[in-house]
C-alpha positions as CSV (number, residue, x, y, z in Angstrom):
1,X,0.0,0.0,0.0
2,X,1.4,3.4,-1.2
3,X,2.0,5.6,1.8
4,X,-0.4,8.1,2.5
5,X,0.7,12.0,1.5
6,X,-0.8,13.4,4.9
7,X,0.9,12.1,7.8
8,X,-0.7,10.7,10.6
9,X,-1.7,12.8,13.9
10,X,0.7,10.5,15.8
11,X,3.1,11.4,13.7
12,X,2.6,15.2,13.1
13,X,2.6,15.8,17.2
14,X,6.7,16.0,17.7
15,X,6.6,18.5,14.9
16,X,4.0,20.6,16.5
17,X,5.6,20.4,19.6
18,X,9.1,21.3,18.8
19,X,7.2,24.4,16.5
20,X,5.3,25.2,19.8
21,X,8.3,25.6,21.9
22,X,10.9,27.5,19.5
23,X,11.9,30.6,21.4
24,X,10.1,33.5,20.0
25,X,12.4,35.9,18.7
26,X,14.6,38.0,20.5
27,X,13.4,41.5,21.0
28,X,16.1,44.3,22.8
29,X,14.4,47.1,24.5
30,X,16.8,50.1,25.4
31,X,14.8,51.9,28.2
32,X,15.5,55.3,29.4
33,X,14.3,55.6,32.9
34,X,14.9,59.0,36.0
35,X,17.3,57.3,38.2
36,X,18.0,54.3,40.3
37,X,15.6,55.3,43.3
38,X,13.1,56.5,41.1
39,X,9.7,54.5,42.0
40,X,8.5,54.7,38.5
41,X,11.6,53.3,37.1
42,X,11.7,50.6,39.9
43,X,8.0,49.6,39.8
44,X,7.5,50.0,35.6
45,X,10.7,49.1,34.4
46,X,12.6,47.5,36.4
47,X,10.4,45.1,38.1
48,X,9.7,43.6,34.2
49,X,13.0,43.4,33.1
50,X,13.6,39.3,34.4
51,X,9.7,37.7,33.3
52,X,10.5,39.7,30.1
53,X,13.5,38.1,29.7
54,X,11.9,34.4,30.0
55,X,9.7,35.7,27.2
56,X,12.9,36.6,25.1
57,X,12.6,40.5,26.0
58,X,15.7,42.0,26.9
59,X,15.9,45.2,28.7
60,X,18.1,47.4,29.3
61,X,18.3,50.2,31.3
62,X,19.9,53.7,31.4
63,X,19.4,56.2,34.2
64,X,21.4,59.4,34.4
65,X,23.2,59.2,37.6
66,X,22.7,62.7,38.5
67,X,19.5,63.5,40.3
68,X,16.6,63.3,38.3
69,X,15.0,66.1,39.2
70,X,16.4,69.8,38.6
71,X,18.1,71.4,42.0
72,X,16.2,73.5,44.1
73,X,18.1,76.1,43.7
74,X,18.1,78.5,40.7
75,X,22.1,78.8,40.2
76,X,22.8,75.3,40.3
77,X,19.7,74.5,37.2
78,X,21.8,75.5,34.3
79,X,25.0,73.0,34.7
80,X,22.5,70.3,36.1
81,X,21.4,70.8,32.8
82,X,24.6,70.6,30.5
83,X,25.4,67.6,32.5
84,X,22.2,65.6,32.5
85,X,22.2,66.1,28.4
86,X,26.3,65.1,28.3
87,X,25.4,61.9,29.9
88,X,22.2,61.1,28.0
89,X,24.1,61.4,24.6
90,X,26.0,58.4,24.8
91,X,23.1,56.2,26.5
92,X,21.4,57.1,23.3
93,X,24.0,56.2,21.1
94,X,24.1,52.7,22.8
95,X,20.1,52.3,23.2
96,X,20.1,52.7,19.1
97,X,21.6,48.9,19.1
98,X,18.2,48.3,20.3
99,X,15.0,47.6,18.4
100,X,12.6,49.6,20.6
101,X,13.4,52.8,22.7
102,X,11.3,52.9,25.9
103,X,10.9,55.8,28.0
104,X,10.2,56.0,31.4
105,X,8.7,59.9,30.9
106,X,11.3,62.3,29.2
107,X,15.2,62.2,29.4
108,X,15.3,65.6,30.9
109,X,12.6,66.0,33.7
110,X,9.5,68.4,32.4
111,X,11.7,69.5,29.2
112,X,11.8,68.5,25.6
113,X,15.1,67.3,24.8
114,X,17.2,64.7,23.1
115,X,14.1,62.1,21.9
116,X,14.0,62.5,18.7
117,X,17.8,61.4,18.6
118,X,16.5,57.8,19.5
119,X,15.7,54.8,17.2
120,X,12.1,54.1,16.6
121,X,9.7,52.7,17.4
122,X,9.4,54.4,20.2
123,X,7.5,53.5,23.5
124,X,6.3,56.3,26.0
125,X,5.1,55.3,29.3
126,X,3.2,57.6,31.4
127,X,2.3,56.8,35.6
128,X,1.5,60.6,36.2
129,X,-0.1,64.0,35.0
130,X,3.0,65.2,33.6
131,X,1.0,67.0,31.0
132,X,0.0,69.4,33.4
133,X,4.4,70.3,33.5
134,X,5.0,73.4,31.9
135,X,1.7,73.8,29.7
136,X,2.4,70.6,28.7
137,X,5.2,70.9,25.8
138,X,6.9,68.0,26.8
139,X,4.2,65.8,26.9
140,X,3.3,66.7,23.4
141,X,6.5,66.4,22.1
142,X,6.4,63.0,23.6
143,X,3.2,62.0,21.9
144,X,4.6,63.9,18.6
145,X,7.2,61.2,18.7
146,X,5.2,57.7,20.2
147,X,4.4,55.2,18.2
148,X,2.5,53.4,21.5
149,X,2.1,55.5,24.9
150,X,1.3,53.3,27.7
151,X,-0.9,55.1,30.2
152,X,-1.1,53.9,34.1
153,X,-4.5,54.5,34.4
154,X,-7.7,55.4,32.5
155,X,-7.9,59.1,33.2
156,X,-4.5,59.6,31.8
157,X,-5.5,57.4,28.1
158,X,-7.9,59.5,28.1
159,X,-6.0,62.6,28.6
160,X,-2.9,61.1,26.4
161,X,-5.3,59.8,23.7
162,X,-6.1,63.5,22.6
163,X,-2.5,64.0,22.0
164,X,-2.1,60.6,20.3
165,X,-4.5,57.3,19.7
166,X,-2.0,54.7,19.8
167,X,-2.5,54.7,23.8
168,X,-2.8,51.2,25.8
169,X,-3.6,51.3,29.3
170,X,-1.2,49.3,31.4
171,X,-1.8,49.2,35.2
172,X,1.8,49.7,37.7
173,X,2.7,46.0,38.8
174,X,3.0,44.6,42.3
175,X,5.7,41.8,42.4
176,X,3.2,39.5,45.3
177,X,6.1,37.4,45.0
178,X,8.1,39.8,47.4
179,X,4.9,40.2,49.9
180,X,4.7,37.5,52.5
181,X,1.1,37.3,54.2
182,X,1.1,37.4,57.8
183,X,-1.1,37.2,60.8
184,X,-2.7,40.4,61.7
185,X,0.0,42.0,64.4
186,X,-0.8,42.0,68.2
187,X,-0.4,46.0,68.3
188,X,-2.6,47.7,65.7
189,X,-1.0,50.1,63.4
190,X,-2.4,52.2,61.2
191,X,0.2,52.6,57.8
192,X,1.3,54.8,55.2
193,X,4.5,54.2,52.6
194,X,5.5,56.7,50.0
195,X,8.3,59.4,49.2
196,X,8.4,62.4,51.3
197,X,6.4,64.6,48.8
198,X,3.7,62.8,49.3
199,X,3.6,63.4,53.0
200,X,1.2,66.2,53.1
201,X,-1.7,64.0,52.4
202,X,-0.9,62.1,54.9
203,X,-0.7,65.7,57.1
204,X,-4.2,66.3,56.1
205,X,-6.0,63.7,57.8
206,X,-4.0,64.0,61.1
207,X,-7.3,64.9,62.7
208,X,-8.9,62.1,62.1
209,X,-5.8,59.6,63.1
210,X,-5.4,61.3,66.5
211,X,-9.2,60.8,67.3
212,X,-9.0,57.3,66.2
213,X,-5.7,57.2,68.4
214,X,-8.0,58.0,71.3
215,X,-10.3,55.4,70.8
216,X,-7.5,53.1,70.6
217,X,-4.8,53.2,73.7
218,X,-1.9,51.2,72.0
219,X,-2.4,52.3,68.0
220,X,0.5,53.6,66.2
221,X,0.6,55.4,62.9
222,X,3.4,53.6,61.2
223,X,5.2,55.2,58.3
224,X,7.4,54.1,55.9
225,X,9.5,57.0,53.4
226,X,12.6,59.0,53.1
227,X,12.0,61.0,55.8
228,X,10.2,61.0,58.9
229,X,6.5,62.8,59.1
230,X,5.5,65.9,61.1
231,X,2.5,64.6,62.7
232,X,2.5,66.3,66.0
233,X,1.8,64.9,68.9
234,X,0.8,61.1,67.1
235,X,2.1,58.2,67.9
236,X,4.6,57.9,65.2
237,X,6.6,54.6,64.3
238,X,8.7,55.9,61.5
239,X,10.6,53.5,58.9
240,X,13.4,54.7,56.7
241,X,12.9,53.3,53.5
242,X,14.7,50.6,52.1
243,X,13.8,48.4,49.3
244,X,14.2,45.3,51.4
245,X,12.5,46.2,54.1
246,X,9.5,46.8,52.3
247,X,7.7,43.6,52.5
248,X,8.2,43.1,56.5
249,X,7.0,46.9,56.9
250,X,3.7,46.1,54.9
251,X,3.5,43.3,56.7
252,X,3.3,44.6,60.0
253,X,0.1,46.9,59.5
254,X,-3.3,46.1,60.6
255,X,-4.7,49.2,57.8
256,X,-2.9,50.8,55.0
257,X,-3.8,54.4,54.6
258,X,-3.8,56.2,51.1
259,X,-5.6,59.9,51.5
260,X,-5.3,62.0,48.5
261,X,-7.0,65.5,47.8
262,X,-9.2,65.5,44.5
263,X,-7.4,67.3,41.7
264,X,-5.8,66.3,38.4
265,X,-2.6,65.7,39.5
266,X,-3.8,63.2,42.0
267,X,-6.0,62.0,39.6
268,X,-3.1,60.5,37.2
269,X,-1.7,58.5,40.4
270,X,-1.6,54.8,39.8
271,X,-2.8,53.6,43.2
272,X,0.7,52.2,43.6
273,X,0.7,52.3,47.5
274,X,-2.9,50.9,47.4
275,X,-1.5,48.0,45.0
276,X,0.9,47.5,47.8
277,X,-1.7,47.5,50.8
278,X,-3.9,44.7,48.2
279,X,-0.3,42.4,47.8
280,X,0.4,42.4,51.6
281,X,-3.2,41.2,52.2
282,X,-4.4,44.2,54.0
283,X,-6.9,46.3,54.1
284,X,-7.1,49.9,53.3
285,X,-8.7,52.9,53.2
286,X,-8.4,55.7,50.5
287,X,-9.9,59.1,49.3
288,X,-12.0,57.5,46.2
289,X,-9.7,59.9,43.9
290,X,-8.2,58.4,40.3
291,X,-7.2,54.4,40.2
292,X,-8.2,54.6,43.9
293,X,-11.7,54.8,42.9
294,X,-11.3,51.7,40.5
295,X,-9.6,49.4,42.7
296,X,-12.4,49.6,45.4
297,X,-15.0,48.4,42.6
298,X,-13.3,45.4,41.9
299,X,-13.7,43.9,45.2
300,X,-14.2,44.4,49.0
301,X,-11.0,44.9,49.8
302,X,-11.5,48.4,51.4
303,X,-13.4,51.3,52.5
304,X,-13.7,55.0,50.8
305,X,-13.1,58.0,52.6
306,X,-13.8,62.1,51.7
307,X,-14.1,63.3,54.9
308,X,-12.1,63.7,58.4
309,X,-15.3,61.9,59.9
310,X,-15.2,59.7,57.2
311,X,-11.7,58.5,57.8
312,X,-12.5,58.3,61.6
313,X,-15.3,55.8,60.8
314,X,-13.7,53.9,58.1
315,X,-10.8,53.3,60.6
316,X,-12.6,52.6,63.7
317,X,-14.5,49.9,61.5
318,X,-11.8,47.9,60.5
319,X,-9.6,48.2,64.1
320,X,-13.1,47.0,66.0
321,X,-14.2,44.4,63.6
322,X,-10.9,41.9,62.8
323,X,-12.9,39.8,60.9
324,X,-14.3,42.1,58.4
325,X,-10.4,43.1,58.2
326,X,-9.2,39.7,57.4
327,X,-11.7,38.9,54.8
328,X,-10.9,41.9,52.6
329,X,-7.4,41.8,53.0
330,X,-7.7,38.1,51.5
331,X,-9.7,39.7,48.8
332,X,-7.4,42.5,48.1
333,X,-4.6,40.0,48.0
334,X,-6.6,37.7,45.3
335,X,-6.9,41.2,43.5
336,X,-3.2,42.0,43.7
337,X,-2.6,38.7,42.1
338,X,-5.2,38.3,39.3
339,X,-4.8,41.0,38.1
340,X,-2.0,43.4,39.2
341,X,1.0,41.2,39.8
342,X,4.2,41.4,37.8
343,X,3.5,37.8,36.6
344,X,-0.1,39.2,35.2
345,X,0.6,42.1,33.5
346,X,4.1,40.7,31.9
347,X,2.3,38.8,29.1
348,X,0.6,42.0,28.5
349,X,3.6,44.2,28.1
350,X,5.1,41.1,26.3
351,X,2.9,41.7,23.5
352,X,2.4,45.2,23.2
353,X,5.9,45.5,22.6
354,X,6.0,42.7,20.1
355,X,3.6,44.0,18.3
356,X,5.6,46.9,17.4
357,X,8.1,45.1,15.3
C-alpha cells in the first residue's frame, strides 16, 4: 500500500511540539528611565526586566546618575542641565543597538530634549499627569514622537489619547512574589509608605488619626519614606525606606492608609501604595480619587473616605471588627494577584511590545 501523503496525527505531534516551543524571537528594549531610586523606574521598568526576559525580551536600562529632578536652587539649574544632556548622549548612542526605545517619561525632567535622537519605534510610558508640567510641551512632544504610549491608568488614556491614539492602558505592577502574608500584628498600626512629597496628604488627615488614636490606647501610625512625618503629637513609628524592608514593613500593618486631595494631579496617580496594601493582604482605606476609585469596585478589599469623619469611621471599623479586616485583605490580595502582579501584566507588556516590530 502506497504511503499516505498526509501524515498521521501521531506522527505530526513531535513537529507541533518542537514548533510550539521555538523561542520567539529575541526583542532588545533600550529603556530610558529617571534614576536608580526613582519608583517609576523601579515599579515599571525595572520590576519587568527578568519575566520579560523568560519571554525573550531583553531590557536594558539607562538612568542618568545625576538627580533626576532639577536642584532646588536656581544657580545650580543651568550646569545640572549641560550635565544631565552630556550623559544622555551616549546612552542614546548605545540604546540605538536596540529595536525599541522605551521611555520612562522624558530624558530631561518636564523639558523637551534629546528624543528624537532615539531609534524608533518608540514607547512612551506615562504613571503621572506630567501633562499638566509646563503647559504641557513636553508631553506633546512625547506624543509627537510615540508610536505606543502606555498610560497607568484610564484618566490619563484619556488625557494622552487627545495628543495621540495609539495609547494602551497598562496598570503599575505589584511583584506579590516579594509580599509575604502574615497574621494580623498584636499591636494595631495604622500605615502609610511613599516618598516624602507625598507626605502632606498624609498631614491632612492627622485629625482624624489622632481621634482614632484615642479610641484606641496602643495604636500607632506607622510610616514608611525617606523622611520622617510631622505629625504632632501622634504616635509615630517611622521607617526609613529601604527596598528590602518593604515587604516586613507592609506586613506589620493592621490598615494601609492612602488619602489624597481631588485634583488632576492626583488624579493620574496609579494607586501604587494601594497595590501594595492589596499584595500584603491588607486592608485599606483611600480618598476614592483616580485608580483609587477603581480598585475599590473590583472587590471588597477596602473602605472610601472624603471626609475627616469619614476617615474616623472607616478606621474605627476595620480596628473594631478583625474579621471584616481579614476577609478583605484576602480579597485585596486575590486582587493583587489576578490582576496586578508582575506575573499578570508581563504577558501584557510582552505583547504590546512585540507588536511593534
Amino acid at each position: 500500500m502506497d504511503r499516505p501523503l498526509l501524515a498521521s496525527t501521531g506522527e505530526l505531534a513531535p513537529a507541533l511540539r518542537a514548533r510550539a516551543t521555538v523561542a520567539p524571537l529575541r526583542l532588545r528594549v533600550a529603556a530610558y528611565t529617571g534614576g536608580r531610586n526613582q519608583p517609576a523606574a523601579r515599579t515599571r521598568v525595572r520590576q519587568y526586566i527578568p519575566t520579560l526576559a523568560r519571554l525573550g525580551i531583553e531590557v536594558t536600562e539607562h538612568w542618568p546618575h545625576l538627580e533626576a529632578f532639577p536642584p532646588r536652587r536656581r544657580v545650580l539649574r543651568p550646569p545640572w542641565l549641560v550635565g544631565s544632556l552630556i550623559e544622555r548622549l551616549p546612552q542614546i548612542v548605545a540604546g540605538r543597538a536596540a529595536d525599541i526605545s522605551f521611555f520612562q517619561r522624558e530624558l530631561i525632567s518636564t523639558l523637551p530634549s534629546l528624543e528624537r535622537l532615539t531609534r524608533r519605534p518608540r514607547v512612551i510610558d506615562v504613571d503621572d499627569a506630567i501633562h499638566l508640567h509646563r503647559g504641557g510641551a513636553a508631553a506633546r512632544h512625547l506624543a509627537r514622537l510615540a508610536d505606543l504610549v502606555l498610560a497607568g491608568n484610564a484618566w490619563l488614556a484619556e488625557i494622552w489619547r487627545g495628543l495621540n491614539p495609539a495609547v494602551e492602558i497598562l496598570p503599575t505592577p505589584v511583584d506579590t512574589g516579594c509580599y509575604r502574608v502574615r497574621p494580623a500584628a498584636d499591636r494595631p498600626a495604622i500605615g502609610w509608605i511613599g516618598t516624602s512629597g507625598n507626605l502632606p496628604y498624609l498631614a491632612g488627615i492627622a485629625p482624624a488619626l489622632a481621634q482614632v488614636c484615642a479610641r484606641f490606647p496602643g495604636l500607632t501610625i506607622a510610616v514608611c519614606a525617606d523622611r520622617p512625618p510631622d505629625l504632632g503629637r501622634l504616635p509615630v513609628r517611622f521607617v526609613k525606606w529601604r527596598p528590602e524592608i518593604e515587604s516586613d514593613f507592609l506586613g506589620s500593618l493592621t490598615i494601609g492608609v492612602m488619602p489624597l486631595i481631588d485634583g488632576p494631579w492626583e488624579r493620574g496617580k496609579c494607586s501604587f501604595k494601594m497595590l501594595q496594601y492589596m499584595a500584603a493582604g491588607r486592608p485599606c482605606v483611600v480618598s476614592p480619587v483616580g485608580m483609587n476609585r477603581e480598585l475599590l469596585c473590583a472587590a471588597e478589599l477596602g473602605l472610601a473616605a472624603t471626609s475627616q469623619e469619614e476617615w474616623v469611621e472607616a478606621l474605627l471599623v476595620l480596628l473594631a471588627d478583625q474579621d471584616l479586616a481579614r476577609r478583605m485583605g484576602e480579597a485585596a490580595r486575590g486582587v493583587a494577584e489576578a490582576r496586578y502582579s508582575v506575573t499578570a501584566l508581563t504577558p501584557r507588556l510582552a505583547g504590546l511590545l512585540r507588536r511593534l516590530k
